[in-house]
PAKOL-346424 format. One line per 3 residues: number of its first residue (from 1); for each residue z, x, y of N, C-alpha, C. Coordinates in steps of 0.001 Angstrom, whole numbers, m for minus. Last residue first. Layout:
PAKOL-346424
NUM> Z,X,Y,Z,X,Y,Z,X,Y; ...
END
This chain:
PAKOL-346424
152> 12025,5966,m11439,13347,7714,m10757,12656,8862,m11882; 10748,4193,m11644,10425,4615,m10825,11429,5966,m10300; 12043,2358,m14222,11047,2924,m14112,10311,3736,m12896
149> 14602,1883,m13009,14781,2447,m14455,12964,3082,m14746; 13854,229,m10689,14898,1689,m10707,14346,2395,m11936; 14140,m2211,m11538,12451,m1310,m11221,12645,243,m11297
146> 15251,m5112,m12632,15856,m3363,m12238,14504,m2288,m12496; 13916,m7514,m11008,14155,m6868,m12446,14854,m5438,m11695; 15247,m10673,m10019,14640,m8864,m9362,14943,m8291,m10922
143> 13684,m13742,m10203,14812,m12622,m10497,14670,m10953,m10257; 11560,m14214,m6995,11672,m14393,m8401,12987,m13453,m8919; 10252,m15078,m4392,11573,m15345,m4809,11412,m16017,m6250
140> 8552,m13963,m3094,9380,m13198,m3786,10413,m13721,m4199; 4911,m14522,m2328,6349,m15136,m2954,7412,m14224,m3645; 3753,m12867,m277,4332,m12626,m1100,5083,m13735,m1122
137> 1270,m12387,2190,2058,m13163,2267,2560,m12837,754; m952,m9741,4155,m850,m10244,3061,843,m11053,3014; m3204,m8091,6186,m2115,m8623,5934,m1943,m9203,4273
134> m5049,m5180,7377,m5222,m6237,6430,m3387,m6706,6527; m7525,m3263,9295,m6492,m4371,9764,m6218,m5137,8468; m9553,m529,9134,m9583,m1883,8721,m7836,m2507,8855
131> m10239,1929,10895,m10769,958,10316,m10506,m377,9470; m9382,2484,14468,m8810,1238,13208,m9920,1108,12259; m9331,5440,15290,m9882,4333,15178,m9643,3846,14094
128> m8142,8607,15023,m7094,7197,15090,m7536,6071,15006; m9139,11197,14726,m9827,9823,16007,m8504,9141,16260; m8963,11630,12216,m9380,12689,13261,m9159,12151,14632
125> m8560,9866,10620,m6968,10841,11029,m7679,11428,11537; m8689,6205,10767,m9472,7569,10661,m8230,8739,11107; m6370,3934,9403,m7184,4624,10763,m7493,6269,10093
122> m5251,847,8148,m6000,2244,7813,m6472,2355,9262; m2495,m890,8609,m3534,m134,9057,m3994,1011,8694; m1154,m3870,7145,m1159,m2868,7261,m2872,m2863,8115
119> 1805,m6274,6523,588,m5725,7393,614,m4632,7104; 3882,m9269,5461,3586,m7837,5228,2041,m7079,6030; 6327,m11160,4662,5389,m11071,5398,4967,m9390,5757
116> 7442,m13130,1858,7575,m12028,2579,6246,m11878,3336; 9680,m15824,785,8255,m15508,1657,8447,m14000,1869; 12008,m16373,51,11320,m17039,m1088,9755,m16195,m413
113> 13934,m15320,1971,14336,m15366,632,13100,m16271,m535; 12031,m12647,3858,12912,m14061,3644,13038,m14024,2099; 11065,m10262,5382,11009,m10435,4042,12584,m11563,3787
110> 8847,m9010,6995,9462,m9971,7126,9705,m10231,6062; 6783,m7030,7919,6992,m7456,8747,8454,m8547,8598; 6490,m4108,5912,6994,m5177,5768,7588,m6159,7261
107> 3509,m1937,6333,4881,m2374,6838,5169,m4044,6918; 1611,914,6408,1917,m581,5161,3035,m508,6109; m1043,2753,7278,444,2802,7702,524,1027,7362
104> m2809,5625,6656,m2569,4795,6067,m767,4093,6892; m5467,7509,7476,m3790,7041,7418,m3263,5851,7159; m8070,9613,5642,m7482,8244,6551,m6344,7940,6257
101> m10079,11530,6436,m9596,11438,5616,m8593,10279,7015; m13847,11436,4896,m12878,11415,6026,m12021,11296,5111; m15135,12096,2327,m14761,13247,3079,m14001,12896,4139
98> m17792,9405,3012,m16959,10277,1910,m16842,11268,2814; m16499,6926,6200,m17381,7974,4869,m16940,9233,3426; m15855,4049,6548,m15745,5739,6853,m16489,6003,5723
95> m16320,1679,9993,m16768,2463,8868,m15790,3908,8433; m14101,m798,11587,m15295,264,11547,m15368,1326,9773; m13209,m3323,11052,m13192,m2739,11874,m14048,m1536,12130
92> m12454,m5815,8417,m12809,m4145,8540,m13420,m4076,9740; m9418,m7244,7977,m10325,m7243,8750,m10884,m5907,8561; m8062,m8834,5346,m8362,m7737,5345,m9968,m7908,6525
89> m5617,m11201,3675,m7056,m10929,4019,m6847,m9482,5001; m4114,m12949,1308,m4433,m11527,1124,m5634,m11509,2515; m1449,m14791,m130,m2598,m14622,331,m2787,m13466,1063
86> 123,m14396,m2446,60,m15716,m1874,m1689,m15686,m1118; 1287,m12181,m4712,402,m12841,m3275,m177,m13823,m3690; 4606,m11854,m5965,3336,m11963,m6329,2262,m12866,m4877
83> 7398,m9366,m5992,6382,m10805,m6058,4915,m11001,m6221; 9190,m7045,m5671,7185,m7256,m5768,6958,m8577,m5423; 11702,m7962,m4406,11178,m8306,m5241,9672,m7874,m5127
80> 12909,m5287,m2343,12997,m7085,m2066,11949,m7165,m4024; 14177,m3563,m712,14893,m3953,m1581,14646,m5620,m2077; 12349,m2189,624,13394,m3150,1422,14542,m4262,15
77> 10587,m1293,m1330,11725,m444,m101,12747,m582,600; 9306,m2979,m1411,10251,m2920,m2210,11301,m1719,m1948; 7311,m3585,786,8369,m3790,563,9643,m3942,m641
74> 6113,m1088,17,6771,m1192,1377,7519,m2073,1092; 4311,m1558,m1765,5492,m595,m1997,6015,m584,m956; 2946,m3777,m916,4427,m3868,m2090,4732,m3264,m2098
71> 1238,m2324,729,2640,m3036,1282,3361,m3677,540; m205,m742,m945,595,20,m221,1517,m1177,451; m1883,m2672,m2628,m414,m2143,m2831,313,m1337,m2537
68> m3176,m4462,m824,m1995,m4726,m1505,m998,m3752,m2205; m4267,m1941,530,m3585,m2983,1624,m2238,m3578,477; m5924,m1026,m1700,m4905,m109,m816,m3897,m1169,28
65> m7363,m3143,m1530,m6569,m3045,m3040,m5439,m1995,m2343; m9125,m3727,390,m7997,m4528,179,m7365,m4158,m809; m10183,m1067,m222,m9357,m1011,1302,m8354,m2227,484
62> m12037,m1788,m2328,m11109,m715,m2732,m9797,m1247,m1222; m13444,m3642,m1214,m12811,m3522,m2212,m11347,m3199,m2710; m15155,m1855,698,m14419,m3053,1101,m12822,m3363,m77
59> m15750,1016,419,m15695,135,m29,m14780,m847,173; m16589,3270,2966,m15675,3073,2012,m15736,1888,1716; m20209,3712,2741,m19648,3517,3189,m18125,3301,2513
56> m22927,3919,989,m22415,5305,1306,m20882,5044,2306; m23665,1481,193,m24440,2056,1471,m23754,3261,2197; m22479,890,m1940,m24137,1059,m2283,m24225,1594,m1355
53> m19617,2038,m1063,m20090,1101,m1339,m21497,1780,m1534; m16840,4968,m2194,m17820,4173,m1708,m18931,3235,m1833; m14851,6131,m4121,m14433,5091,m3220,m15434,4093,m2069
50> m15690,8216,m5258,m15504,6400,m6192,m15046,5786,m4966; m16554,10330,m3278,m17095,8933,m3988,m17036,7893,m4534; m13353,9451,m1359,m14073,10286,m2579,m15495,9697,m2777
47> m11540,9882,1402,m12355,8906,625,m13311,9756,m258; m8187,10879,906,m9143,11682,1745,m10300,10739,800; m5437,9644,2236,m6026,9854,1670,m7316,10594,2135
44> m1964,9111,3279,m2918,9472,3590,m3996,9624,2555; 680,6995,4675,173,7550,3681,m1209,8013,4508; 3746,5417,5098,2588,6047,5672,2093,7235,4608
41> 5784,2457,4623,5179,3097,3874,3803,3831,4947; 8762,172,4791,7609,1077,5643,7069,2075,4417; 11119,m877,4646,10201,m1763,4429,8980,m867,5125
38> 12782,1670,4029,13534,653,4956,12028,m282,4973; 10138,4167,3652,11666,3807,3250,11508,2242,4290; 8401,6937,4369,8570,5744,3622,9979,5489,3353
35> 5671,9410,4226,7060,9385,4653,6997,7729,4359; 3263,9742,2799,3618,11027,3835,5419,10392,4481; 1714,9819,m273,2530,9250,441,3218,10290,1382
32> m1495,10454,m980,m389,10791,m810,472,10210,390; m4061,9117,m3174,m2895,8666,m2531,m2160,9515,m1890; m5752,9457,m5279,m5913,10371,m4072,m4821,9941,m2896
29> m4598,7662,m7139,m4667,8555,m7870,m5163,10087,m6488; m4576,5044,m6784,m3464,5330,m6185,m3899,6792,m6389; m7004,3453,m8189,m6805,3493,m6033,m6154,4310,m6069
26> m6729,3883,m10935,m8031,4437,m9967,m7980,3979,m8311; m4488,3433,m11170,m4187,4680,m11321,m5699,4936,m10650; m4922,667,m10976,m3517,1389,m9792,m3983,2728,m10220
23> m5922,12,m13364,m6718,m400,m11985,m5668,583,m11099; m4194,1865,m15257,m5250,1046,m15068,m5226,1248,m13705; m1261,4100,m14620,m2155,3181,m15385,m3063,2132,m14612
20> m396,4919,m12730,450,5908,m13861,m470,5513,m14658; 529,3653,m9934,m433,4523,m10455,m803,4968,m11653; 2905,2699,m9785,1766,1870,m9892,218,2664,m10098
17> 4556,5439,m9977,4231,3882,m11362,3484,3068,m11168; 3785,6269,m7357,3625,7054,m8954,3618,5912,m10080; 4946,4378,m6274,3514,4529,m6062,3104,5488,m6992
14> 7439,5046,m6527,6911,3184,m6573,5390,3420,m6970; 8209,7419,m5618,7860,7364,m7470,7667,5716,m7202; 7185,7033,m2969,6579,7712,m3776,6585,7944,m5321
11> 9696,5403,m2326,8237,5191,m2025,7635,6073,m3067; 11782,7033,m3186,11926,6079,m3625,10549,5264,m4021; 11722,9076,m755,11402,9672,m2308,11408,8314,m3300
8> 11568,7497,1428,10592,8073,665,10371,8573,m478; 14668,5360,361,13458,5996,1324,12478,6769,631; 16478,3850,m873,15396,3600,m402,14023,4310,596
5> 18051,4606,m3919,18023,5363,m2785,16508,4230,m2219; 19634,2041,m6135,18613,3246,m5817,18763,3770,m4499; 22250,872,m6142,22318,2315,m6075,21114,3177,m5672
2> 20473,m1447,m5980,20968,m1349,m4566,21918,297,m4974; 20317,m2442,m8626,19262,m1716,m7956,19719,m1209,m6597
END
């Protein structure tokens, strides 16, 4: 796997295959990835209806599902294993609505040989206000499959 290339174009078919099907293809599917590589991932979206709660707001839900898998694709950037979470939480900070459109910025804080440590920030792209703060912990220390073969 270390022939793949790690930067954005790398990011973006990660996030094309986690998309391609089920649950990933209904978060990833307004996704666009805006630059990415070396354990980093910035993205943008614009919130749809499916993306909002009973009270017209973006859905809690949905944010932590963006959190997890915009920072596996971050760090597999870093050439590290998906793995699987450990633990997941997600501060929401302020509201958005259908029609904003929001940035997205995933980054692998730390990626040891059995732990990886990972954060991200959604912010409004008119403003920059934080809406929601989420982290998440990864066991990665499992055999690395060759991911390559499905993501070029």
């Amino acid at each position: 796997m270390s022939s793949v290339k790690r930067g954005v174009d790398f990011v973006r078919a990660i996030v094309k295959y986690m998309g391609s099907d089920g649950f990933g293809a209904i978060c990833l599917k307004n996704v666009e990835i805006l630059d990415g590589g070396d354990g980093n991932v910035k993205a943008e979206f614009k919130v749809l209806p499916e993306h909002l709660n009973s009270g017209g707001g973006l859905h809690g839900g949905f944010t932590a599902s963006l959190v997890d898998m915009l920072t596996t694709a971050a760090l597999m950037s870093k050439d590290s294993h998906p793995g699987v979470s450990v633990d997941l939480k997600v501060s929401y900070l302020k509201g958005a609505k259908e029609g904003d459109s929001v940035l997205v910025d995933a980054m692998t804080v730390k990626a040891g040989r059995k732990l990886a440590y990972l954060e991200c920030e959604l912010k409004h792209k008119s403003t920059g206000a934080l809406i929601a703060k989420g982290c998440q912990t990864k066991y990665v220390d499992q055999p690395m499959a060759d991911y390559s073969k499905n993501v070029e």
